[in-house]
NUFITI-86011 format. One record per residue: x negated, y, z of N, C-alpha, C, O, CB in turn; residue in three letters; residue number from 0. Coordinates in steps of 0.05 Angstrom, whole numbers, plus 32768, in hexadecimal, padded with zeros to 4 digits. Glycine has a CB too. Example, Ala and Ser with C-alpha at 12.3 -4.5 7.8 and 13.67 -1.06 7.14 Angstrom:
BEGIN
7EF8/7F8E/809C/7F0A/7FA6/809C/7EF8/7FBE/809C/7EE3/7FBE/80A9/7F1E/7FA7/80B5/ALA/0;
7EFF/7FD3/808E/7EEF/7FEB/808F/7EFE/8001/809D/7EF4/8017/80A1/7EE6/7FF4/8072/SER/1;
//
This chain:
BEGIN
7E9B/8057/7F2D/7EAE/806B/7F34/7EC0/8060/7F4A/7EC8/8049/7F4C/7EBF/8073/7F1A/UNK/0;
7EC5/807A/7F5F/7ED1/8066/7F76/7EEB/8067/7F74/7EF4/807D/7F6D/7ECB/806C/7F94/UNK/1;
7F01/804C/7F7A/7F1B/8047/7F72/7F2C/8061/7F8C/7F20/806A/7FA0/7F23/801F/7F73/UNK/2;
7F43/8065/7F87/7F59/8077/7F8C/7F68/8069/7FA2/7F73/8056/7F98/7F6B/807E/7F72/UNK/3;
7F6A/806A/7FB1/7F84/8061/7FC1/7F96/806C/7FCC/7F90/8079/7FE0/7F81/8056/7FD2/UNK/4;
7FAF/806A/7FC4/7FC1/807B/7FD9/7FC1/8079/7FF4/7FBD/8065/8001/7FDA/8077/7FD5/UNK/5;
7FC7/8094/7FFC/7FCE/8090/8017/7FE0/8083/8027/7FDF/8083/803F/7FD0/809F/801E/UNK/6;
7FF8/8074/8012/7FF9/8063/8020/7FF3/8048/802A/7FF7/803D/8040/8004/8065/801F/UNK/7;
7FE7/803F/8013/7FDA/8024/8016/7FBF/8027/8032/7FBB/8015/8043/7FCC/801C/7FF3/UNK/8;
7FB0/8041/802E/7FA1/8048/8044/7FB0/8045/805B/7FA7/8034/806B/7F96/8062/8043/UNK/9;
7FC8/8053/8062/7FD5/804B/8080/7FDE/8031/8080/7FDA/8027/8097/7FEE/805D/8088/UNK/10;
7FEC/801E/806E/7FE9/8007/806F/7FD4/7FF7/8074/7FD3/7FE3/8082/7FF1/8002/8061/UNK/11;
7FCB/7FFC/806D/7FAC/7FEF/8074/7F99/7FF7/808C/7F84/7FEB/8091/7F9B/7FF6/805D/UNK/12;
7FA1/800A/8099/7F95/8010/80B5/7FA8/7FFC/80C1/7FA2/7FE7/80CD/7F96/8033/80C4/UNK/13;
7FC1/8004/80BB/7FD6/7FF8/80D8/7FD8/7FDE/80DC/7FDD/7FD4/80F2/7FF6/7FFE/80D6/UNK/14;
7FD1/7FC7/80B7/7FC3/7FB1/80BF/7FB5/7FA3/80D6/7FB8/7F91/80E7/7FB8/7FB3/80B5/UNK/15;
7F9C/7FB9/80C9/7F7F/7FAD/80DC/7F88/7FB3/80F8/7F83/7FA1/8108/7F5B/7FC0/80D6/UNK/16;
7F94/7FC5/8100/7FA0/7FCB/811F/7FAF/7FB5/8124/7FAA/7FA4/8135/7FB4/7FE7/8122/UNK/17;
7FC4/7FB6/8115/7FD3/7FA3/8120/7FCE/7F82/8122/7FD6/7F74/8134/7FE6/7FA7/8114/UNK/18;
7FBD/7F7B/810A/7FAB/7F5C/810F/7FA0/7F5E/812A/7FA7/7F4F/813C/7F90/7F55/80F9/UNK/19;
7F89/7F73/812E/7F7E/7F73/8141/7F93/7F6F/8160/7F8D/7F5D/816F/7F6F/7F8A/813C/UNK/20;
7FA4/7F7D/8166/7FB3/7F81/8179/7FBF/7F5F/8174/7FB8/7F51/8187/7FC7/7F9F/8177/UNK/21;
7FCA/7F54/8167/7FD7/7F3C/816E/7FBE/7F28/816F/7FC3/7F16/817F/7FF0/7F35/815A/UNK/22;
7FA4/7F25/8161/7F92/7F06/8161/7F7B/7F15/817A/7F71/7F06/818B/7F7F/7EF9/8137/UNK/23;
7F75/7F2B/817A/7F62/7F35/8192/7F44/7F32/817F/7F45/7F2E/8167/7F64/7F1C/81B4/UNK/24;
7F35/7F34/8187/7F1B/7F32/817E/7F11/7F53/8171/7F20/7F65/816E/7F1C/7F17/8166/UNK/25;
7EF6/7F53/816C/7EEC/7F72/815F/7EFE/7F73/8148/7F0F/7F62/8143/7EC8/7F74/8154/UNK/26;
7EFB/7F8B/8137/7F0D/7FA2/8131/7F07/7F8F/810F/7F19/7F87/8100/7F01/7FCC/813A/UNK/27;
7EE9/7F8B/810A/7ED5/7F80/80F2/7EE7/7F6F/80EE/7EF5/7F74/80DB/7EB6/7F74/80F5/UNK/28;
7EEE/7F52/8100/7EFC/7F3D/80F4/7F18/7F49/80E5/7F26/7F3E/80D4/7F01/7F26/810B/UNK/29;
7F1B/7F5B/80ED/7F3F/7F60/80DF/7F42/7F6C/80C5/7F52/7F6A/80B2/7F51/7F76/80F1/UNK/30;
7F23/7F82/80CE/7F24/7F90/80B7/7F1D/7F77/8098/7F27/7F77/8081/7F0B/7FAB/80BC/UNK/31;
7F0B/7F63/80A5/7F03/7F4D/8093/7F1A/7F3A/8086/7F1A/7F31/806F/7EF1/7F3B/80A4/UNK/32;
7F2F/7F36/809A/7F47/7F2C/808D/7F5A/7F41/807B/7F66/7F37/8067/7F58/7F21/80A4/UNK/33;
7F5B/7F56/8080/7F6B/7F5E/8073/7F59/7F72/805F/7F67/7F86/805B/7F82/7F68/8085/UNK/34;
7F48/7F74/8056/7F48/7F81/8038/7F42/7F6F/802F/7F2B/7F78/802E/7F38/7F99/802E/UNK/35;
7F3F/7F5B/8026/7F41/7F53/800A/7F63/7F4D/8005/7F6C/7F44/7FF0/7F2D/7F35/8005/UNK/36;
7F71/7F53/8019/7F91/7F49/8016/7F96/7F5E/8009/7FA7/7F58/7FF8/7FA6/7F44/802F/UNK/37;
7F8E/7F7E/8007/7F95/7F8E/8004/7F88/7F9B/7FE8/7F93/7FAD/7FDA/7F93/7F97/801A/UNK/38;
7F69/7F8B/7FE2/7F63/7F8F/7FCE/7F4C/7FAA/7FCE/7F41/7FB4/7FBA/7F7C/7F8F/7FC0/UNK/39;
7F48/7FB3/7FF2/7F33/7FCC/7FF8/7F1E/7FBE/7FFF/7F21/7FAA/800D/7F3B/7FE2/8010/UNK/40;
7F05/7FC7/7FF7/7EEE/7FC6/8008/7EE7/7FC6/8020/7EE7/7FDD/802A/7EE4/7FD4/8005/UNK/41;
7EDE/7FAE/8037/7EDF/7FB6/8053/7ECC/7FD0/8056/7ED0/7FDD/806A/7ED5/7F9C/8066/UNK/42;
7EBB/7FD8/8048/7EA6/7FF4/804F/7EBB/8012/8054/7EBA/8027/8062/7E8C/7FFA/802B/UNK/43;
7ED3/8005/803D/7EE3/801F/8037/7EFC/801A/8059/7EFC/8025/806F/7EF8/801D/800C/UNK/44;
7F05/800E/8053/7F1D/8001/806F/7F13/8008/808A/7F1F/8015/809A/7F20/7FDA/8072/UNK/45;
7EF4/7FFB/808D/7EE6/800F/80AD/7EE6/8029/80A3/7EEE/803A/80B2/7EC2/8007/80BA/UNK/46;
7EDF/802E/8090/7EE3/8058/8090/7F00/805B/809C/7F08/8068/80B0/7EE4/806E/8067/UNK/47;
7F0C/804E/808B/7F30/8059/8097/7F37/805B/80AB/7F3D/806E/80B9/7F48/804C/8093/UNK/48;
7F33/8034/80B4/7F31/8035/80D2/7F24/8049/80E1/7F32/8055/80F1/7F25/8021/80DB/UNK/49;
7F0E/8050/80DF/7F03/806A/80F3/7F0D/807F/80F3/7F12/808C/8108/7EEC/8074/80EF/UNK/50;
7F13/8086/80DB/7F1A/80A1/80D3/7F39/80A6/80D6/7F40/80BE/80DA/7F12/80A6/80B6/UNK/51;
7F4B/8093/80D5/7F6F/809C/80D8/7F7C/8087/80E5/7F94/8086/80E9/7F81/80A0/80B9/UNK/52;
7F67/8073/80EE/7F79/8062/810A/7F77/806B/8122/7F65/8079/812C/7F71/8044/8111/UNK/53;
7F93/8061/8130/7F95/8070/814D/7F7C/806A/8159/7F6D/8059/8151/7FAD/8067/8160/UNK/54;
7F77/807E/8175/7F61/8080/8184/7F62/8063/819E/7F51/805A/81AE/7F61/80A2/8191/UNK/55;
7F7A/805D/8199/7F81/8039/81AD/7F8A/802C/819B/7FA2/8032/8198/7F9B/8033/81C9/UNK/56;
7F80/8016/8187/7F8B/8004/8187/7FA1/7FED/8187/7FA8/7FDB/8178/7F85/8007/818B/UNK/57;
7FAA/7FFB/81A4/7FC5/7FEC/81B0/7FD0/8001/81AD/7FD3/8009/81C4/7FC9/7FDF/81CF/UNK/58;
7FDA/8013/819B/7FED/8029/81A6/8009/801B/81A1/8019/8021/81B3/7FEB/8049/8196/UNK/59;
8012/800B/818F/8028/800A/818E/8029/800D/8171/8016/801A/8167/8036/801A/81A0/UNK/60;
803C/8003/8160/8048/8011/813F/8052/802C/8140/8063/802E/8151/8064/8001/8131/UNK/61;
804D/8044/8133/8052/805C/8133/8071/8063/8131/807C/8078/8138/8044/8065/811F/UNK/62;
807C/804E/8126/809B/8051/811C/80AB/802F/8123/80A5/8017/8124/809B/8059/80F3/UNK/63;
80C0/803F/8127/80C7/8026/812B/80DA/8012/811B/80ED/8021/811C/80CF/8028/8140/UNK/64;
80E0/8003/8112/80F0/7FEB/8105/8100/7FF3/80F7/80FF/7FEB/80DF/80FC/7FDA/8114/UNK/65;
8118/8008/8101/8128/800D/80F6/8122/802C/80E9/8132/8037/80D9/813C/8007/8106/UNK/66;
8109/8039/80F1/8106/804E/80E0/80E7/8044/80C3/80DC/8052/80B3/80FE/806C/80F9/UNK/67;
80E4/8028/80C8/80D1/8025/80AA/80EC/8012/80A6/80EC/8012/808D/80A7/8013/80A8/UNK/68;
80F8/800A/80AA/8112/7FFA/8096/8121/8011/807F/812B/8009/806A/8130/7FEE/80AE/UNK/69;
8120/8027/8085/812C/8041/8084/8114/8047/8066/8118/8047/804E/812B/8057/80A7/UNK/70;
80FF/804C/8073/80F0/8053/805F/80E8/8040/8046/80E7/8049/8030/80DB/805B/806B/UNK/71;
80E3/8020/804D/80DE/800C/803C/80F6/8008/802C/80F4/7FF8/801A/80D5/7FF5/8049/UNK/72;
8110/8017/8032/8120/8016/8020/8120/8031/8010/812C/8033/7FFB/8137/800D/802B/UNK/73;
8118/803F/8018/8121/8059/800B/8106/8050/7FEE/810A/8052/7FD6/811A/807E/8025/UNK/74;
80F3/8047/7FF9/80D2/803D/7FEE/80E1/8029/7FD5/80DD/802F/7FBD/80B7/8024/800C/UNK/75;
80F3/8013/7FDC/80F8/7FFE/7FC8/810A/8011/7FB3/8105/800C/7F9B/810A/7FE0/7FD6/UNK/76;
8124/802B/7FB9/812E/8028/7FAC/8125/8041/7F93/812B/8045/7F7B/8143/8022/7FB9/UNK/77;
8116/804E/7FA9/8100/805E/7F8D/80F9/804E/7F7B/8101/8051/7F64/80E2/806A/7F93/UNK/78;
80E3/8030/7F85/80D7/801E/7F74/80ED/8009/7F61/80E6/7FF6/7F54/80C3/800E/7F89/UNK/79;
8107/8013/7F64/811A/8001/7F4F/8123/801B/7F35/812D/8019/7F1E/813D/7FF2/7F64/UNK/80;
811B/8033/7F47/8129/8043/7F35/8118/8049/7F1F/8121/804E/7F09/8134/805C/7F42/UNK/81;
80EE/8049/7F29/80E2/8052/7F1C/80DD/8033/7EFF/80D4/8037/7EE8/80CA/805F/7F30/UNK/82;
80E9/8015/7F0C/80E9/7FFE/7EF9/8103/800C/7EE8/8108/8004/7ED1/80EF/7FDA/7F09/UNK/83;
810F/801B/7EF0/8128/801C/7ED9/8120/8027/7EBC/8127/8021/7EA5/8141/8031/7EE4/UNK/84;
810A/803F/7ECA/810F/8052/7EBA/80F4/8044/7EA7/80F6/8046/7E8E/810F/8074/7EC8/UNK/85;
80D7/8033/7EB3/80CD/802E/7EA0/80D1/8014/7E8B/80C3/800C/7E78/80BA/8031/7EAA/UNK/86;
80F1/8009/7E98/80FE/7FF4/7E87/8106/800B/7E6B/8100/800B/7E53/811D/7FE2/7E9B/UNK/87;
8115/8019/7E78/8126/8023/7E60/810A/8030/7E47/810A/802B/7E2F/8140/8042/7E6E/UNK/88;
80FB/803B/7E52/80CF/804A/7E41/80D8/802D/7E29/80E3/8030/7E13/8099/803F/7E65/UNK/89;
80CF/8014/7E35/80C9/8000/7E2B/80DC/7FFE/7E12/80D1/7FFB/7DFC/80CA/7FEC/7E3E/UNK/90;
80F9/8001/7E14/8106/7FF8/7E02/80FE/8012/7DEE/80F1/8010/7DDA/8126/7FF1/7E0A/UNK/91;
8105/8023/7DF6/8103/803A/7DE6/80E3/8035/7DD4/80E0/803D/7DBD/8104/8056/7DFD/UNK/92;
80D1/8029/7DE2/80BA/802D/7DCB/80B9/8015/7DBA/80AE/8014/7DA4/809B/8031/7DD8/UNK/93;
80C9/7FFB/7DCA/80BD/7FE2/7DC1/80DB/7FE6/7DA1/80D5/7FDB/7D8B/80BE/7FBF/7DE3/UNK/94;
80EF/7FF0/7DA1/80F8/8009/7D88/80EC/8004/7D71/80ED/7FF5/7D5D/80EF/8029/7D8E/UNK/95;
80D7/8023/7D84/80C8/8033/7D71/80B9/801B/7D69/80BC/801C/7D50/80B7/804D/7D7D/UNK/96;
80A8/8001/7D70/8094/7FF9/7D67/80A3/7FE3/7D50/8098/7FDB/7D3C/8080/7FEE/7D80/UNK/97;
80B9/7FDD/7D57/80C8/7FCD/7D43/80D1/7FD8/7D28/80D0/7FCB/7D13/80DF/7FC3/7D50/UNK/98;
80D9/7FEF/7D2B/80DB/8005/7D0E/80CA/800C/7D01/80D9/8019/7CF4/80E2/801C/7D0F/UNK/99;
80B4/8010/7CF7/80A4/8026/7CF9/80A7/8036/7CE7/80B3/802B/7CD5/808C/8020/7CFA/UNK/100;
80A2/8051/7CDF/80A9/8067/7CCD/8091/8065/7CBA/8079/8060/7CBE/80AD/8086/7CDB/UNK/101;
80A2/806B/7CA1/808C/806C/7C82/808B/808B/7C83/809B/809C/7C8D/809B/805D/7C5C/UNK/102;
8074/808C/7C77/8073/80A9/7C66/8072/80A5/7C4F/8070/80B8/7C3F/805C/80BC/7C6A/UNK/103;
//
């Protein structure tokens, strides 16, 4: 069964291989080769991406710039503290339930 990936880890993972490529030089293969197993994708799946939703140059440049993914990687962390809150608080609430348990 084939695994799920978000789309964002997919654009992370194009902008990678682009961007390895653009700073060490060499074919597109060596980058894609370094970076999925960092990522945990299949290189068969990473060249689809690459083909399919990386820019048409290479060199274009980062789509955004510094201070607008600072913007977003925070907005990203503080969803991801809010969604640890809420499955801290699940935990207590069941680990509770598992310490009581009800007779009939």
């Amino acid at each position: 069964m084939p695994k799920k990936f978000s789309p964002e880890l997919r654009d992370r993972a194009v902008r990678m291989v682009y961007d390895r490529q653009a700073l060490e030089g060499g074919p597109r293969s060596e980058s894609i080769r370094a970076v999925a197993p960092q990522l945990g994708v299949g290189m068969e799946t990473l060249r689809i991406w690459c083909n399919r939703y990386g820019p048409a140059e290479p060199s274009a440049g980062p789509a955004e710039s510094l201070e607008e993914e600072n913007r977003r990687l925070r907005r990203e962390l503080a969803e991801s503290r809010r969604a640890n809150e809420i499955l801290k608080a699940a935990s207590v609430f069941f680990a509770r339930e598992l310490d009581h348990p009800t007779t009939k």
